[in-house]
SEVEXTI-648304 format. One record per residue: residue in one letter; chain; x, z negated, y of N, C-alpha, C, O in turn. Coordinates in Angstrom, 3 decimals. Layout:
<rs>
{r "A","A",{X,Z,Y},{X,Z,Y},{X,Z,Y},{X,Z,Y}}
...
</rs>
This chain:
<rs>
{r "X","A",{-20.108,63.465,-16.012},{-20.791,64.548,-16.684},{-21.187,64.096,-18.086},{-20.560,63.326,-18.813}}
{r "X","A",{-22.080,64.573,-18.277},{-22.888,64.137,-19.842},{-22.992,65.178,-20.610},{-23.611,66.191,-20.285}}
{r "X","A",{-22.180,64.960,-22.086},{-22.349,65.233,-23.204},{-23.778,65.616,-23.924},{-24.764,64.923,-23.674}}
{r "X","A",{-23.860,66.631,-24.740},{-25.167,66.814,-25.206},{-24.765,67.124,-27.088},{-24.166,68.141,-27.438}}
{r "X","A",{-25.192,66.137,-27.999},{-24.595,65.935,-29.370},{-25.164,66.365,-30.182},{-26.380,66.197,-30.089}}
{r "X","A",{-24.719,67.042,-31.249},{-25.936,67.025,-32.246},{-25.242,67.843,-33.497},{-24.260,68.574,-33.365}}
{r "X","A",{-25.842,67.621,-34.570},{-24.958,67.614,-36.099},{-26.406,68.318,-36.637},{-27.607,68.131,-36.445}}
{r "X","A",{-25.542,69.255,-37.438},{-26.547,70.203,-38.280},{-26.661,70.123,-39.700},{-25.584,69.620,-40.017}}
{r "X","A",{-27.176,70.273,-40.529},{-27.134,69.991,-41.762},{-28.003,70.819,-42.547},{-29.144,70.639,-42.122}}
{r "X","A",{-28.001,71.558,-43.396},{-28.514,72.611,-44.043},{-28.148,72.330,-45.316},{-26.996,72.337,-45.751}}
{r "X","A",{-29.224,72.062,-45.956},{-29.531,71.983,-47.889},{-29.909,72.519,-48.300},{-30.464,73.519,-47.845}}
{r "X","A",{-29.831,72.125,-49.607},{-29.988,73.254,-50.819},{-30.935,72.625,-51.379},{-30.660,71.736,-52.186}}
{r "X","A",{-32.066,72.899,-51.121},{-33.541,72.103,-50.815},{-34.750,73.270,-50.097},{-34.481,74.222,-49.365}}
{r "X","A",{-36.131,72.828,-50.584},{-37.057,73.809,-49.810},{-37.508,72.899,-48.388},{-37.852,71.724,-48.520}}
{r "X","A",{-37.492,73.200,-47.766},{-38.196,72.767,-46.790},{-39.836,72.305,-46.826},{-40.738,73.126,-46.662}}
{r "X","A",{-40.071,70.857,-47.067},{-41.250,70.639,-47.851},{-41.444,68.903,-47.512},{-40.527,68.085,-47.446}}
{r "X","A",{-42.698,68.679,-47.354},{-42.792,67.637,-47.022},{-42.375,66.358,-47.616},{-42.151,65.330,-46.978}}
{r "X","A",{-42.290,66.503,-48.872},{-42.058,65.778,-49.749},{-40.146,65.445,-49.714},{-39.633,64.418,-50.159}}
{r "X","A",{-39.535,66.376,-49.199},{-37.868,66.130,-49.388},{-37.721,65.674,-48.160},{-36.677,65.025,-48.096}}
{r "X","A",{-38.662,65.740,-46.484},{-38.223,65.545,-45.460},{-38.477,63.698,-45.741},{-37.767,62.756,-45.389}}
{r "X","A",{-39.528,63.716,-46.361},{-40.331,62.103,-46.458},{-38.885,61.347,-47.084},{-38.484,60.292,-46.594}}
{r "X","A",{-38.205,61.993,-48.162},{-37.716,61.186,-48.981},{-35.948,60.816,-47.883},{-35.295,59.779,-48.010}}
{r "X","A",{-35.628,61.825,-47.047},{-34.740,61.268,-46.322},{-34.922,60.291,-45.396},{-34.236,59.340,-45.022}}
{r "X","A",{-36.397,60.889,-44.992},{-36.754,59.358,-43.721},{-36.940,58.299,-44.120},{-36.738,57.369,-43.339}}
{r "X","A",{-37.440,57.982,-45.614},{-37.477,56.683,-46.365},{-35.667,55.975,-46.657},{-35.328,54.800,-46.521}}
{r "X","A",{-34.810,57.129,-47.067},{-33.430,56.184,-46.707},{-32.863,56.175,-45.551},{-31.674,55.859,-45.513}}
{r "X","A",{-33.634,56.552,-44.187},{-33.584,55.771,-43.017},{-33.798,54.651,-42.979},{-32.942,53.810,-42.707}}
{r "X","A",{-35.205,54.362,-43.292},{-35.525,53.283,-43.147},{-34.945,52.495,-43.751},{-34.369,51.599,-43.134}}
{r "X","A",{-34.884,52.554,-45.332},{-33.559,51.457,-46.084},{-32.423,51.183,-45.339},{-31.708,50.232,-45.654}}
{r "X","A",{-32.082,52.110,-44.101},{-30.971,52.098,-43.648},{-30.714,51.157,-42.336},{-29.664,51.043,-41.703}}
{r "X","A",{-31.984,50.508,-42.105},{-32.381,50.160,-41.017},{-32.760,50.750,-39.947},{-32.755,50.028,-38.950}}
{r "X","A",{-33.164,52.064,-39.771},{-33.760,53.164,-39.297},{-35.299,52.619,-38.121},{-36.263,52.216,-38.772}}
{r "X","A",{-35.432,52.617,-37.019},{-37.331,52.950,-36.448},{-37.135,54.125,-36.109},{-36.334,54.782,-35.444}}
{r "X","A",{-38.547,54.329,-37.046},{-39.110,55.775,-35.839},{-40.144,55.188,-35.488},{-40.851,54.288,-35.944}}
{r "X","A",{-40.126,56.163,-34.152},{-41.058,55.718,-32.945},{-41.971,57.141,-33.081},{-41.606,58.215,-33.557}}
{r "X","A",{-43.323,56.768,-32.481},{-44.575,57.897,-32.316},{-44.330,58.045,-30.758},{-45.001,57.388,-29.961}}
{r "X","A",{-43.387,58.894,-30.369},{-43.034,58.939,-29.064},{-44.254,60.018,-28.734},{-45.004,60.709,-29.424}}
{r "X","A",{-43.995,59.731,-26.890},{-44.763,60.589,-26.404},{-43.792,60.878,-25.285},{-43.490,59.979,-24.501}}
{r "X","A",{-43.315,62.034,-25.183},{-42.643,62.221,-23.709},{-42.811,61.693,-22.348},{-43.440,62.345,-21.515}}
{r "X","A",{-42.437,60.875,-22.148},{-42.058,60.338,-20.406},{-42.262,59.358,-21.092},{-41.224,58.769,-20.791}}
{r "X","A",{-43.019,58.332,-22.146},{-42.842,57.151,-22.409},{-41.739,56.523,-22.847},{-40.768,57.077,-23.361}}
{r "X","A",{-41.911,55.085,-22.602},{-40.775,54.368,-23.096},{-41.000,54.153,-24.492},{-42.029,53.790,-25.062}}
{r "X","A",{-39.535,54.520,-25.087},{-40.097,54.516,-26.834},{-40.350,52.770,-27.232},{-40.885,52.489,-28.304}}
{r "X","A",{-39.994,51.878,-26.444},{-40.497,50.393,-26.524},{-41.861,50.440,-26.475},{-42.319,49.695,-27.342}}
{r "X","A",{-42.651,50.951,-25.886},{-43.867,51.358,-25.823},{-45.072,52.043,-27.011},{-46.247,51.962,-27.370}}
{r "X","A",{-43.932,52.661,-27.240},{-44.464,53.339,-28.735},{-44.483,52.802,-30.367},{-43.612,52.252,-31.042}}
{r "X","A",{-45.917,53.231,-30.686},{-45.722,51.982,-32.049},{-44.597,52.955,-33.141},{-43.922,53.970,-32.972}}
{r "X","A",{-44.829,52.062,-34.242},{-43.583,52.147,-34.998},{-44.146,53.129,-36.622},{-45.146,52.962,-37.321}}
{r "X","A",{-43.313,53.855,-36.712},{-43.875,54.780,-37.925},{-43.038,54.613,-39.098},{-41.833,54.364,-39.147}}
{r "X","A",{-44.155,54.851,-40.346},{-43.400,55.020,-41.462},{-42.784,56.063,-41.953},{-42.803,57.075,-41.252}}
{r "X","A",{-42.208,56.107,-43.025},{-41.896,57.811,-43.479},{-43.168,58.294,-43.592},{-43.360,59.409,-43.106}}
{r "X","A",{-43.921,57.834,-44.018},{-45.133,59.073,-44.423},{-45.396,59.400,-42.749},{-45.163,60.468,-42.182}}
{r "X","A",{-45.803,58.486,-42.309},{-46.237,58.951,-40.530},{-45.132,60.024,-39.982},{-45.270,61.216,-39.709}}
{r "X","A",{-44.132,59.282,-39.929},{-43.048,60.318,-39.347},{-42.882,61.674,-39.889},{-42.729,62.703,-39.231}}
{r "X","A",{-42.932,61.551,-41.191},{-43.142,63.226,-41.811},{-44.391,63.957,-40.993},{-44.120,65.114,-40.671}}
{r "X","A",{-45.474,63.576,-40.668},{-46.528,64.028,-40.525},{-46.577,64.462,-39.213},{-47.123,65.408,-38.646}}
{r "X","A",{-45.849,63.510,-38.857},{-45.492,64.126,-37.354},{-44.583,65.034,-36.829},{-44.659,65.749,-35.830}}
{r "X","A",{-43.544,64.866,-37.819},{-42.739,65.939,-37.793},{-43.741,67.540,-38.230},{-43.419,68.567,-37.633}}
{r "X","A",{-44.547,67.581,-38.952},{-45.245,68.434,-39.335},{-46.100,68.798,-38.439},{-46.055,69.879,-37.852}}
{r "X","A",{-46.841,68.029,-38.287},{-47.442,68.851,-37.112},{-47.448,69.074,-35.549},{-48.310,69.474,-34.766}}
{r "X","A",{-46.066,68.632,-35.401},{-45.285,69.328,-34.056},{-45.350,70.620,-34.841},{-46.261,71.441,-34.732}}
{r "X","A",{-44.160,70.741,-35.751},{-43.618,72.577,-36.524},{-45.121,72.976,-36.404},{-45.342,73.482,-35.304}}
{r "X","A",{-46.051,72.910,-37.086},{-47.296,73.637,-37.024},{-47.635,73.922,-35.688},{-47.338,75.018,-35.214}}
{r "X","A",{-48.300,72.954,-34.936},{-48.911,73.494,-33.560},{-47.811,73.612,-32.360},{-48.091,73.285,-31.207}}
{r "X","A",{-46.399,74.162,-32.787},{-45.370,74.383,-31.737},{-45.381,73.623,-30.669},{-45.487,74.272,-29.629}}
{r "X","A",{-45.290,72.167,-30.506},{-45.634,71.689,-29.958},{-44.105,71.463,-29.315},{-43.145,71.510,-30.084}}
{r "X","A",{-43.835,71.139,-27.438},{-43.056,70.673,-27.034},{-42.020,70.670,-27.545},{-41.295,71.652,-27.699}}
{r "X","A",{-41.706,69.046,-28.035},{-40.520,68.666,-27.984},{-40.521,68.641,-29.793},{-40.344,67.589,-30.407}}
{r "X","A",{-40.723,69.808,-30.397},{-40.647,70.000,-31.426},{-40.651,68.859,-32.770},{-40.829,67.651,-32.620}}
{r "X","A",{-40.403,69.575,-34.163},{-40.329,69.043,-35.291},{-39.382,67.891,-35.246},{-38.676,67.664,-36.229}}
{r "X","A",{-39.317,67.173,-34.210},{-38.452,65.728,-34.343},{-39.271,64.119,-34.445},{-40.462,63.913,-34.213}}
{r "X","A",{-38.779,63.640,-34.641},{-38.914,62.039,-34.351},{-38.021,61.457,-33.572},{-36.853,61.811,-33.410}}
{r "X","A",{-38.649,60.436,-33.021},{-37.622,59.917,-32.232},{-36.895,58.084,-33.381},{-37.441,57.279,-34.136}}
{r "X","A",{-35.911,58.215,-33.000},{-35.629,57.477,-33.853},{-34.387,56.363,-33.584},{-33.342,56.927,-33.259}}
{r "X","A",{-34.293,54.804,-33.661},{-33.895,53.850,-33.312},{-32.526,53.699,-34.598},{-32.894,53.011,-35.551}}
{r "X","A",{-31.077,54.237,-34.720},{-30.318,54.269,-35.721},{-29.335,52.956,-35.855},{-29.753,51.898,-35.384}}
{r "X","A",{-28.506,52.980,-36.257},{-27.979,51.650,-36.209},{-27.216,51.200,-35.509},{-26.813,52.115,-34.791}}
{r "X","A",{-26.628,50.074,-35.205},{-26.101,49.658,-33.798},{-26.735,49.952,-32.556},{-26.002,50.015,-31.569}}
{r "X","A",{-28.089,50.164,-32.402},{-29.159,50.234,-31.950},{-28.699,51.547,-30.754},{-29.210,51.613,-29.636}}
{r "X","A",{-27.808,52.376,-31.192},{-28.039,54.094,-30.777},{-29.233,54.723,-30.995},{-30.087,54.170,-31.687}}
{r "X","A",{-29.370,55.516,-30.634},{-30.890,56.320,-30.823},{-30.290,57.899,-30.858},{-29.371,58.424,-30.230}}
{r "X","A",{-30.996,58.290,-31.627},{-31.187,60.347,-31.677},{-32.528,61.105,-31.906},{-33.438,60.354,-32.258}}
{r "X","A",{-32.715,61.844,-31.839},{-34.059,62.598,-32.335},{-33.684,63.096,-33.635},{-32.486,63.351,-33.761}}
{r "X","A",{-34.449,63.298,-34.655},{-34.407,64.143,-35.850},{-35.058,64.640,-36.113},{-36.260,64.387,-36.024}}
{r "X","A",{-34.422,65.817,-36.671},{-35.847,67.090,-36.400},{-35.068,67.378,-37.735},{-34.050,66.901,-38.236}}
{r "X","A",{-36.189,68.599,-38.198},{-36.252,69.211,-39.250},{-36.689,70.928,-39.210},{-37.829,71.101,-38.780}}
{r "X","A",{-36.319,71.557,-39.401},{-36.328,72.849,-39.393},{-36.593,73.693,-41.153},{-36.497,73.064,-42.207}}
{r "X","A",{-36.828,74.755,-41.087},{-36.922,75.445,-42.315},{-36.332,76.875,-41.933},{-36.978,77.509,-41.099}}
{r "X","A",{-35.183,77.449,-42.449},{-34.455,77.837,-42.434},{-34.585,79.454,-42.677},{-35.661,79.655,-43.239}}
{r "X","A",{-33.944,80.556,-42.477},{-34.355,81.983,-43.186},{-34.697,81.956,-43.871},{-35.913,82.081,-44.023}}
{r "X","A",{-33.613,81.717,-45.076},{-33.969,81.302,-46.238},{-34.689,80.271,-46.890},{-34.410,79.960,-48.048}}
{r "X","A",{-35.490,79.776,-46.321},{-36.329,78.638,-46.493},{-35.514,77.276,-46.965},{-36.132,76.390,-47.554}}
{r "X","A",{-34.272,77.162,-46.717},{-33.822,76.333,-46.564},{-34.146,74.758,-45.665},{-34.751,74.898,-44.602}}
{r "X","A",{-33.866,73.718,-45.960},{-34.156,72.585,-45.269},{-33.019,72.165,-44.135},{-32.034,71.461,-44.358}}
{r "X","A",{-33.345,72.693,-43.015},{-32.221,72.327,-42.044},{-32.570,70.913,-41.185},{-33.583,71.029,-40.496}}
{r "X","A",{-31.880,69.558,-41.108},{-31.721,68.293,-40.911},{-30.557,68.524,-39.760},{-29.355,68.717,-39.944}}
{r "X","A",{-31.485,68.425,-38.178},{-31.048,68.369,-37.139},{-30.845,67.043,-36.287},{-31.860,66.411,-35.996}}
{r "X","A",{-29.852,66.669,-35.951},{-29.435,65.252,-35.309},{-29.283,65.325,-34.061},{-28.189,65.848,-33.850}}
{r "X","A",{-29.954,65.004,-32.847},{-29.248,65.486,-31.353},{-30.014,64.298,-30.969},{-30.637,63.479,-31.643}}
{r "X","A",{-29.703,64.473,-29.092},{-30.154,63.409,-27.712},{-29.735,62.611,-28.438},{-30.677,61.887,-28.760}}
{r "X","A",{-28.482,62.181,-29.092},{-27.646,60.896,-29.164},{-28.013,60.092,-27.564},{-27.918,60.539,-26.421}}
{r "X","A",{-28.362,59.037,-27.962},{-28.274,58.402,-26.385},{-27.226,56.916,-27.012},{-27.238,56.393,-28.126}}
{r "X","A",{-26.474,56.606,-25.892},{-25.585,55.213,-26.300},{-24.517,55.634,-27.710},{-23.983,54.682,-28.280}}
{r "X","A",{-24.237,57.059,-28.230},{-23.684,57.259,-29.295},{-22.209,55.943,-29.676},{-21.757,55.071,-28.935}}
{r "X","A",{-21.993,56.150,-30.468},{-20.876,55.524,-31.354},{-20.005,56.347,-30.507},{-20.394,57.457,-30.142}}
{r "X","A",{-18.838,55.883,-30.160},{-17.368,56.716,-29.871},{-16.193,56.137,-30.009},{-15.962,54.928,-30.040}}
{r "X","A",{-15.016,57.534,-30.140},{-14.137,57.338,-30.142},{-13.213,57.435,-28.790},{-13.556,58.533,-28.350}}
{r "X","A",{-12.695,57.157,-28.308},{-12.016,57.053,-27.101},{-13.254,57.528,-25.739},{-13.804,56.633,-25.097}}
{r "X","A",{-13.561,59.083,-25.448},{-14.347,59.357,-24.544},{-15.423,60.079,-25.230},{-16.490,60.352,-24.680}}
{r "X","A",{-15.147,60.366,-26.360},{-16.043,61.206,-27.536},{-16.565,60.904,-28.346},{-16.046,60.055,-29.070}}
{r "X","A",{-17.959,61.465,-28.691},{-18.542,60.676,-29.745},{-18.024,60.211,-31.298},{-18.223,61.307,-31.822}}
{r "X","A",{-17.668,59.637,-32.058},{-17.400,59.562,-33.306},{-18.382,60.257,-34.668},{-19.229,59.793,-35.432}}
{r "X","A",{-17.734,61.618,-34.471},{-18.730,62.308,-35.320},{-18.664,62.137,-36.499},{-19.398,62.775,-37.255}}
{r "X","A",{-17.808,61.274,-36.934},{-16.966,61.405,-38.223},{-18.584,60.061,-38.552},{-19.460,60.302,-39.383}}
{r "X","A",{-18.565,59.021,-37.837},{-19.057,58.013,-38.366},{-20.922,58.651,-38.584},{-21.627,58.378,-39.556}}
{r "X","A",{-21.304,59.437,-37.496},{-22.614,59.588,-37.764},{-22.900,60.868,-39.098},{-23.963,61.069,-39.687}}
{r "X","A",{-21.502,61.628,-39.305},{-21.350,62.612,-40.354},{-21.695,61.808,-41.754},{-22.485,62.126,-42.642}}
{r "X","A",{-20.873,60.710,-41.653},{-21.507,59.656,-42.737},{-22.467,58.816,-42.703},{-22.519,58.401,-43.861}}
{r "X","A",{-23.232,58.319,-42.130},{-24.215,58.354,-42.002},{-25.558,58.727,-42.540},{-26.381,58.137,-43.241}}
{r "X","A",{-25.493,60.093,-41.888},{-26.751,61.293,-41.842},{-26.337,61.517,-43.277},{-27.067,61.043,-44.149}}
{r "X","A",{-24.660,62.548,-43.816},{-24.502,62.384,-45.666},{-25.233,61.606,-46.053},{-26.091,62.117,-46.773}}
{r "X","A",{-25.354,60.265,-45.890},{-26.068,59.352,-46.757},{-27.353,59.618,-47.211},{-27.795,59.623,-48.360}}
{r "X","A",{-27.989,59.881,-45.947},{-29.463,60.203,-46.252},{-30.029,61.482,-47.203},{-31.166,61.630,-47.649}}
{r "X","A",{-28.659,62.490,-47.385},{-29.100,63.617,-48.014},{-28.449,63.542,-48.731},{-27.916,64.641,-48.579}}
{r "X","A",{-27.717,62.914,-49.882},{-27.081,62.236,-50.622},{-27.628,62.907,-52.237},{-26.933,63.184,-53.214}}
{r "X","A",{-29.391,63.047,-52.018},{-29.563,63.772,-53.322},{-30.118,65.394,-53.052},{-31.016,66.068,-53.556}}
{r "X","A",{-29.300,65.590,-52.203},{-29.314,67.547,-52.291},{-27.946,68.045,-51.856},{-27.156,67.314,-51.259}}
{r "X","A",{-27.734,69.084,-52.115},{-26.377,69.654,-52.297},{-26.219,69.926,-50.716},{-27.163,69.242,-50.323}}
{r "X","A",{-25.647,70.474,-49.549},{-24.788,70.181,-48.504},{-24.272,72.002,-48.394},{-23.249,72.507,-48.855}}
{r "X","A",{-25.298,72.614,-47.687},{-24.851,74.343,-48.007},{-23.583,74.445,-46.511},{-22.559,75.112,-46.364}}
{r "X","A",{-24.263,73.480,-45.658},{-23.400,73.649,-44.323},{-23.569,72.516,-43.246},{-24.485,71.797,-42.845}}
{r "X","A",{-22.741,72.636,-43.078},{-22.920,71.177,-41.850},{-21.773,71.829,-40.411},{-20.644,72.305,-40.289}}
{r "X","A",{-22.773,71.514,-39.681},{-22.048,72.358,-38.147},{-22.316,70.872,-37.243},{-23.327,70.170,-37.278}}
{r "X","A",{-21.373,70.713,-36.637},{-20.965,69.877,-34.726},{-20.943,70.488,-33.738},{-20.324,71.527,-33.507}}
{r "X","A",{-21.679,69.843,-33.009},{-21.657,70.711,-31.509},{-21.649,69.338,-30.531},{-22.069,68.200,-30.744}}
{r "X","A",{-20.908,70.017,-29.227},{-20.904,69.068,-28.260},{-21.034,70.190,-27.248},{-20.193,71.086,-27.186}}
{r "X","A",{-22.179,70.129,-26.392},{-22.412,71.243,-25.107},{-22.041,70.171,-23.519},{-22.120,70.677,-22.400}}
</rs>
C-alpha cells in the first residue's frame, strides 16, 4: 500500500510573485530541477525551468485553474522528486505546499519528515513560519 506525503507551510508573506520566485531561486541554489511537466509525460522528457519560468507557471496554472494545479514538478535532492505548489491563503497568506513525494527519504517504513521539514525551512528561511502541518493519507 502507498503512502500519499505532503508538508504544508504557511507564511507571513503576501502571496505574490515575487516571494514565490525568491524561494524557487533557493531551490535551485539548493540543487533543485524544475521540470515544465505535462501530465502523462516523462518529466525526463520535459525541458528544464528557471525560477522565473517556474513562477510563471505556477501562475498561470492558479489563474486558468488548470488540472494539476499551482505546482511544479520538481527534481529535489538525492534525486527524490515532489510537486510544489503554492497557494494564497484566506488571509492572503503565502501557503508553500510539498506533496507526490515519489522515492521519499525514510526512516524505517516512513518518510523522514523531519529531514524534508528542513529542507523546505531552508527555502523560507526569510519569512516568518505562521504554521507548518504533516500529513500522511
Amino acid at each position: 500500500m502507498s503512502k500519499d506525503y505532503s508538508i504544508k507551510i504557511t507564511l507571513e508573506t503576501a502571496f505574490n510573485e515575487f516571494n514565490i520566485q525568491k524561494i524557487l531561486n533557493k531551490g535551485l541554489n539548493k540543487g533543485f530541477k524544475y521540470y515544465d511537466h505535462v501530465w502523462g509525460e516523462r518529466y525526463e522528457n520535459s525541458p528544464l525551468l528557471d525560477a522565473a519560468g517556474a513562477t510563471q507557471k505556477i501562475l498561470k496554472a492558479r489563474k486558468n485553474d488548470l488540472e494539476e494545479g499551482p505546482c511544479v514538478y520538481s527534481v529535489l535532492e538525492k534525486d527524490s522528486n515532489a510537486h510544489l505548489c503554492f497557494y494564497e491563503s484566506e488571509d492572503g497568506h503565502l501557503e508553500f505546499l510539498i506533496d507526490a513525494f515519489g522515492c521519499p527519504q525514510k526512516k524505517g517504513y516512513w518518510i523522514d519528515f523531519s529531514y524534508y521539514i528542513k529542507m523546505f525551512l531552508d527555502l523560507c528561511d526569510d519569512f516568518s513560519v505562521l504554521e507548518l502541518k504533516t500529513t500522511m493519507d
